[in-house]
C-alpha positions in Angstrom: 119.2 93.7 111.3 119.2 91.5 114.0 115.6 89.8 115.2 114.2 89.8 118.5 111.6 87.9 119.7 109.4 89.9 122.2 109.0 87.2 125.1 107.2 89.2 127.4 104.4 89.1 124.7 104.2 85.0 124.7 104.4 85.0 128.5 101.5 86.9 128.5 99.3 84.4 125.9 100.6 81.3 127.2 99.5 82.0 130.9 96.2 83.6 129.9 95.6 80.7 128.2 96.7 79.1 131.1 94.6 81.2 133.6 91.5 80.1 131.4 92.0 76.5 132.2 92.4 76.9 135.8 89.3 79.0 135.7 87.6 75.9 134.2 88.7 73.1 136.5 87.6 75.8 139.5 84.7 75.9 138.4 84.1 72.6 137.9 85.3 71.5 141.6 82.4 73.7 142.2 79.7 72.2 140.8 80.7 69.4 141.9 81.1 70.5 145.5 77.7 72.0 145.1 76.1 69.2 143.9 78.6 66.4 146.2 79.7 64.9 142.8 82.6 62.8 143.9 84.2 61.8 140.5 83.6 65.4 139.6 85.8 66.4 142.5 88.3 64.3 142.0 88.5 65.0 138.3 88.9 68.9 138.9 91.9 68.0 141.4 93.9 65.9 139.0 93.4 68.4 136.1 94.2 71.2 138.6 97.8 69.6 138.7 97.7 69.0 135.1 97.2 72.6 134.7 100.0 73.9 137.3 102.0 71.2 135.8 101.1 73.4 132.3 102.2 76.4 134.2 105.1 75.4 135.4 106.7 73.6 132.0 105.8 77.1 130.1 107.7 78.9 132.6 111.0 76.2 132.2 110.1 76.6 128.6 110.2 80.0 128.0 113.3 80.9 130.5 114.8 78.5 128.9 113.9 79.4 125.4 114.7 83.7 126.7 118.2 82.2 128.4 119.6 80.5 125.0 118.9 83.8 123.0 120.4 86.2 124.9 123.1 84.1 125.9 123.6 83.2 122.0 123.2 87.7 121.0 126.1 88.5 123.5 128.7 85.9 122.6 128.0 85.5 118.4 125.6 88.7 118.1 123.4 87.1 117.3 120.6 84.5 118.1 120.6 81.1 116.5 118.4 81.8 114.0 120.4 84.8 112.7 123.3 82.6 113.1 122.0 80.3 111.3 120.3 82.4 108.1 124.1 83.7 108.1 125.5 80.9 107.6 123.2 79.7 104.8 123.7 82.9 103.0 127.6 82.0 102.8 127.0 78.6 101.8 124.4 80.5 98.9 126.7 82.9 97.9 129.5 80.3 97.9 127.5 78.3 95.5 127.0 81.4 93.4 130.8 81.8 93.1 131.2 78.7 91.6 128.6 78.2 89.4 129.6 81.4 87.8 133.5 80.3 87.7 132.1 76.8 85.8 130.0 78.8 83.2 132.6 81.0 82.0 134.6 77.7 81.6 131.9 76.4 79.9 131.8 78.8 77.7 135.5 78.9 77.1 135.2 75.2 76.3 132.5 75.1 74.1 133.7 78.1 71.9 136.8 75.4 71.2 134.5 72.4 71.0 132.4 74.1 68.2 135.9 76.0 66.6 136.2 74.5 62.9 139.4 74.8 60.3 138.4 74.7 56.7 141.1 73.2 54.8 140.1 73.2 50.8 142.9 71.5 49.1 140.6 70.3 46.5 137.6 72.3 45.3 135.1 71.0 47.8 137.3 71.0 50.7 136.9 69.7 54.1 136.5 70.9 58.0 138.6 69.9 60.8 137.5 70.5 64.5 140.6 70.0 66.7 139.0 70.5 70.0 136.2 67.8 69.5 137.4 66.0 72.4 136.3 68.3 75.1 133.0 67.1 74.2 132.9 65.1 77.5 134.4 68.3 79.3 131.4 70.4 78.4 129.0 68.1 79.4 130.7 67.1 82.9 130.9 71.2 83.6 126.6 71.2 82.2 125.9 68.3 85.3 127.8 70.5 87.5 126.1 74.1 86.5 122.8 72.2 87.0 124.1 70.5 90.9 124.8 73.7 92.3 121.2 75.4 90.9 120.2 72.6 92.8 121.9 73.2 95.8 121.6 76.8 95.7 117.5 75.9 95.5 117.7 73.5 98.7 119.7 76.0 100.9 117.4 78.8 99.8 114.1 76.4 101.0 116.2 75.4 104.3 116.4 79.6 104.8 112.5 79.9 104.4 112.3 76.9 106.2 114.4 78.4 109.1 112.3 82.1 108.6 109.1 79.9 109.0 109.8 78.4 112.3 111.4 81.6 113.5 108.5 83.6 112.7 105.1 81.0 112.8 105.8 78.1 114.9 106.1 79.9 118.3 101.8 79.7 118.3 102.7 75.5 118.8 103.8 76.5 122.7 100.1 78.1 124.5 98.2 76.1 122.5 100.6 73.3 123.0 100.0 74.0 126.8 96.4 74.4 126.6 95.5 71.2 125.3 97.7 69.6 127.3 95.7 70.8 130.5 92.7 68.6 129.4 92.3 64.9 129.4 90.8 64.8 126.0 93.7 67.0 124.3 96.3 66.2 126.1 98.7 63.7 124.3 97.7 66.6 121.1 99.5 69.3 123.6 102.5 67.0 124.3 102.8 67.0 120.4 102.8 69.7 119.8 105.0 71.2 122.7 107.5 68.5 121.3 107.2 69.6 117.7 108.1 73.5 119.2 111.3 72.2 121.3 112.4 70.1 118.5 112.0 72.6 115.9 112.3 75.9 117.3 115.1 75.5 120.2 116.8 72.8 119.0 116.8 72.8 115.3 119.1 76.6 115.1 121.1 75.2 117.2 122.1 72.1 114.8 122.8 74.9 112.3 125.4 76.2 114.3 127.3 73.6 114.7 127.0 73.2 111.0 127.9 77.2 110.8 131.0 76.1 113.2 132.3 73.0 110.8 132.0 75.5 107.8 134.2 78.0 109.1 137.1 75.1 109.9 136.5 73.5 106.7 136.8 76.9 104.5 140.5 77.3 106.7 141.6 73.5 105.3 140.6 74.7 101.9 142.4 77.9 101.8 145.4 75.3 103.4 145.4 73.0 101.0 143.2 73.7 98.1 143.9 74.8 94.7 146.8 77.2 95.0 149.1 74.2 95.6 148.4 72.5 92.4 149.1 75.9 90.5 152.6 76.1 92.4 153.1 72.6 91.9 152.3 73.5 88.2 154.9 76.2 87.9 157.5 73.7 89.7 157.3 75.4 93.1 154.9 74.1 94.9 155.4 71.7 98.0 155.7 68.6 96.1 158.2 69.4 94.1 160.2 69.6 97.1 159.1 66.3 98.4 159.6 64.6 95.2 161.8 67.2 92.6 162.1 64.7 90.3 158.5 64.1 89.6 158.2 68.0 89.6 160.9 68.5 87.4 159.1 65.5 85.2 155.6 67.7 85.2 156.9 70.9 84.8 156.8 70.8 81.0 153.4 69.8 80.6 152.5 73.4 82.5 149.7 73.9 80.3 147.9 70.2 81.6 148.7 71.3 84.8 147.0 74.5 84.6 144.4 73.1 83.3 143.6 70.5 85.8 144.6 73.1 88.5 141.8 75.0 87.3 138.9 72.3 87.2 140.2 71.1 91.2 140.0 75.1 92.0 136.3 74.4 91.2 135.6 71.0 91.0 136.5 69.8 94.6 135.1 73.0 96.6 131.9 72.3 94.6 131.9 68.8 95.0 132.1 69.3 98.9 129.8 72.1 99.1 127.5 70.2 97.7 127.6 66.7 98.9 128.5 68.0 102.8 126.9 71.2 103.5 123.8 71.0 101.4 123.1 67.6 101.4 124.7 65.1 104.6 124.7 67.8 107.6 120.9 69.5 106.3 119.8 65.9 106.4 121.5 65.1 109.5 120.3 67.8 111.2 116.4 66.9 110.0 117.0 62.9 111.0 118.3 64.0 114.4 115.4 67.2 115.2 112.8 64.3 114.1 114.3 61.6 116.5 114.3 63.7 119.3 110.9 65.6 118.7 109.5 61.4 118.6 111.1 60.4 122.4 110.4 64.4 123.5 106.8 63.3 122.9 106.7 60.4 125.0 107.7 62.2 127.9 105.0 64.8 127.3 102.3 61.9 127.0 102.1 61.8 123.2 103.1 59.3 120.3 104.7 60.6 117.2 105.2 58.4 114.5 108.0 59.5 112.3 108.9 55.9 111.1 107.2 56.7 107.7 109.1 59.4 107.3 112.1 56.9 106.5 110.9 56.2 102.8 111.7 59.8 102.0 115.1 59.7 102.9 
């Protein structure tokens, strides 16, 4: 079900809000008209721009904010958000796949690890465990069960994450607005009306760029994945016919081939799931909303520090 954010609703807040303060700086001009306060005069004209200034950025804002979604529902079908939640849900169910496909080979693997052959040429007798050596097998395919619950957990917080903004961080914009009509609140509203453009417009649409390198990369997989080394396995496969000899050479160790056809059918997607999609482009997409919500805020009037943030990372 697609979402859709009622704008006319937000209109209506942010210019109330908006018709409040001018109410305010009128009725200051008047006292001080009434009472030939100078300063007080001159204060209520410079806030009265402030505030039309207000007016006018929440009407850039929100045509701007109404422009991207509609534009975004009638090409994709969706806004960025959705896009984006759609995209993380592959990525999730992705994850899924594989971690599935490693603990059934886990299983497989252990169930020869732990297989034992009782010899008793003597009385007593003796055991012999043949497989012993996938030992290191099992517990490379353990790390990897316990990456992608990892990953699976980080793109599941990025959706809440996503559903959060979506959802709560629209109230940043009128109060945003508000307090940046008064002098005493003002570099608070730029912060805040920095923190909404950084998060909320551009933020979803970082995630669809990410949805768009995703949908390229899953074509190159399908190209040149794993299917290749099982053809090249049965002697077949394209480098056989760049290099028959070498082809004809592996061909009798089918078996190996298999094997290790098998672990890069799961192995490499995983690896790349994990290290590009949940890890770089999430990160990258955090770094970049961060450095742009900091310089946003300078042109509002504010100062956001986000240099501390840099130990996390």
């Amino acid at each position: 079900m697609t979402y859709v954010v009622n704008w006319s609703d937000w209109y209506s807040i942010t210019f109330a809000v908006i018709s409040v303060v001018f109410a305010l700086v009128a009725f200051a001009y008047m006292i001080g008209m009434g009472f030939h306060l100078s300063k007080l005069q001159a204060w209520a004209k410079d806030e009265l721009y402030q505030a039309i200034a207000s007016a006018l950025l929440a009407i850039l804002i929100l045509s701007f904010a109404t422009t991207i979604n509609a534009t975004m529902v009638i090409i994709y079908g969706q806004d960025p958000f959705g896009i984006a939640s759609s995209y993380i849900n592959s990525i999730v169910a992705s994850l899924l796949v594989f971690f599935v496909s490693i603990v059934s080979m886990d299983a497989v693997f252990g169930l020869f690890q732990n297989l034992a052959l009782k010899a008793m040429p003597t009385q007593t007798g003796f055991n012999i465990s043949p497989f012993t050596g996938l030992a290191p097998v099992t517990a490379m395919l353990t790390m990897g069960m316990e990456a992608l619950l990892g990953g699976i957990g980080l793109m599941i917080g990025q959706n809440a994450f996503l559903s959060f903004i979506r959802n709560q961080l629209q109230i940043l914009l009128p109060i945003g607005l508000a307090l940046r009509a008064f002098p005493f609140s003002r570099s608070a509203g730029g912060a805040m009306i920095a923190v909404f453009l950084g998060f909320y417009i551009f933020y979803p649409f970082l995630w669809v760029f990410d949805s768009a390198i995703y949908n390229e990369t899953i074509v190159t997989l399908a190209l040149a994945g794993s299917s290749r080394n099982v053809l090249n396995a049965l002697g077949i496969g394209s480098s056989c016919s760049e290099n028959p000899m070498s082809c004809s050479t592996n061909t009798p160790n089918f078996g190996g081939n298999m094997f290790l056809a098998m672990v890069n059918a799961i192995a490499y997607p995983a690896i790349l799931y994990l290290f590009i999609f949940v890890l770089l482009l999430p990160m990258f997409n955090l770094i970049v909303v961060l450095v742009l919500i900091n310089e946003l805020a300078k042109v509002f009037g504010a100062e956001i520090d986000v240099g501390g943030l840099s130990g996390l990372i």
